[in-house]
N, C-alpha and C positions, 0 to 999 in steps of 0.2 A: 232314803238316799239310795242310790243305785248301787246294786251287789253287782260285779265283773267275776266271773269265774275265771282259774285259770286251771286246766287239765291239769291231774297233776297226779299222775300216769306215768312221767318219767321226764324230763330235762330238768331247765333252769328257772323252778316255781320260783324259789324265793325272788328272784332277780326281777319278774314279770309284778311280784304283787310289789314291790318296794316300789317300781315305775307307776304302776295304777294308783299306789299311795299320794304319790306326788304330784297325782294331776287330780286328785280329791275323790276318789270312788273308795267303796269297801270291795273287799275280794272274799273269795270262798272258795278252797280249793276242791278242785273238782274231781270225786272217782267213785261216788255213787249216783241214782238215776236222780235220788229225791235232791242230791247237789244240783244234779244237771237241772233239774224242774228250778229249781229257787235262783237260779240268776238271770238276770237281765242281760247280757255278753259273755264272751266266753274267748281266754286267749289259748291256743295250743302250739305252747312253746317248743323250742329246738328241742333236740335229741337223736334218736334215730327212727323213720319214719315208718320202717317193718316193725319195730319195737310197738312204734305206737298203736301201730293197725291191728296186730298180734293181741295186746292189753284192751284195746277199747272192745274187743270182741267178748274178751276171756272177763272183762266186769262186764258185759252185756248192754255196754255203752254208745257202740258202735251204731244198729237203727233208731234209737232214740236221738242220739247226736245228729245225726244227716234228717231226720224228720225235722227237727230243730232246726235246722238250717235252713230247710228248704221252707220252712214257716217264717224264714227272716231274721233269726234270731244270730244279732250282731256278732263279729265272730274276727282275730286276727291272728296269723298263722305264720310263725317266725323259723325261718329254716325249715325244720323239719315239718314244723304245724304248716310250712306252704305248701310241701307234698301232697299235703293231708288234704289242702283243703281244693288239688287241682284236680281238674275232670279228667285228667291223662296225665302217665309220669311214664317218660326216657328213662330207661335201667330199674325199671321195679323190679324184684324179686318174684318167680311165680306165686300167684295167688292174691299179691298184695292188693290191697283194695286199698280208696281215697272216696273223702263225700264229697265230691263234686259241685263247691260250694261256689267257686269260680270258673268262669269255661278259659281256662286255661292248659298249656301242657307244659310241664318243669322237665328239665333237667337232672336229677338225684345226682350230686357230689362232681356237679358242673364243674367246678372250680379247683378240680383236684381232693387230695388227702388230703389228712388232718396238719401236714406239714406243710404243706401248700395254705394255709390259712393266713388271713389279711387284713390289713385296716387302711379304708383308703376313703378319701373324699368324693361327695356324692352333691349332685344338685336335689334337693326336695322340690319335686315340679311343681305341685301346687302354689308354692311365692316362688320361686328363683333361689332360695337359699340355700347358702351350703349345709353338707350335713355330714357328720360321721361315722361310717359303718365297720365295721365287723363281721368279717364271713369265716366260718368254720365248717369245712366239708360241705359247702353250702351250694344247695340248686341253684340258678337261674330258669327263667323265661324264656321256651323256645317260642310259642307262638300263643296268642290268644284270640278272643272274640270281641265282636267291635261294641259289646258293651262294657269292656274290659277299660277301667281309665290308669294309665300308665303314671304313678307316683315317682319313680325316681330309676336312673338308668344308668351304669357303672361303665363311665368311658375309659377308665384304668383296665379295665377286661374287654375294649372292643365293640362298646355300647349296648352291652348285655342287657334285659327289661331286670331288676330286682325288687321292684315293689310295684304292688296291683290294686286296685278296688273294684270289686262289681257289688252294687246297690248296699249290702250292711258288712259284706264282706271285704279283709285287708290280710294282705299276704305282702311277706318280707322275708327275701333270702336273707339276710342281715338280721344282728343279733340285738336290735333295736334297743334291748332290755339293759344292756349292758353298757352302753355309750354316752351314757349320763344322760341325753339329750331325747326329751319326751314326745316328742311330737306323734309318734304314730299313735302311741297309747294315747295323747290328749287327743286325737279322729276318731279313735275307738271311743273313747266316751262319750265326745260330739256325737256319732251316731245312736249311743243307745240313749241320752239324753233327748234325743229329737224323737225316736221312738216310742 
């Protein structure tokens, strides 16, 4: 059966493996290397994205993680994991570093403070559907590359891009994990299912 990792390094593990539970994968939390080796996907959930960059270093997870990546290895990065996973970030902190799993460039804390957080209706591009999100201190999408396929885009903020795919990779400013509503985690499995 397919093992999904989810980082778990710092945010919201629990919430990420209960989603992956209910679209039928096993999960394995991830903060060692022989973790990272043993799964087939891998989520790196919200938190804060200096945080994460800081720990993936300090467990020595960091080159092994972006060799992984760059090997294909499926991958969905919710808030802060989309920092993570963009080839350029608006407001980094000096030194921060991101694996560059999507050619995109985010925003860090687009949408304001922690007070400033929201839940607003989204269209899911891939059918037209609507869909419920969640942003907390949460990036957006300033601009991407044209292998970049745009998942869903928040016209309550002005048409901002908030969810991305490029080839195994899915990034979501939105706290997808918490919404009840599984869809990105059930594309995260689709991809590593086809893989």
């Amino acid at each position: 059966m397919t093992t999904i990792g989810v980082l778990a390094l710092q945010g919201d593990v629990r919430e990420h493996e209960a989603a992956l539970a209910r679209v039928g994968v096993n999960t394995l939390r991830v903060r060692r290397l022989a973790e990272l080796d043993a799964v087939d996907g891998l989520v790196i959930p919200g938190g804060e994205s200096t945080t994460i960059d800081k720990l993936l270093r300090i467990f020595d997870l960091f080159d092994p993680l972006k060799a992984r990546l760059d090997d294909g290895l499926p991958v969905l990065g919710t808030c802060a994991g989309m920092i993570m996973l963009a080839t350029d970030i608006i407001g980094a902190i000096e030194g921060q570093r991101s694996l560059g799993a999507i050619d995109m460039t985010v925003r860090r804390n687009a949408f304001g403070r922690q007070v400033d957080s929201s839940e607003v209706g989204l269209t899911w591009l891939p059918d037209g559907s609507a869909m419920h999100a969640t942003f907390i201190r949460a990036p957006w999408v300033e601009s991407y590359g044209d292998e970049v396929e745009v998942l869903a885009i928040d016209e309550a903020h002005g048409g901002q891009v908030v969810a991305v795919r490029q080839g195994n990779a899915i990034a979501t400013s939105f706290h997808s994990e918490i919404s009840g509503d599984d869809r990105v985690h059930a594309l995260l499995a689709e991809i590593v299912a086809a893989r």
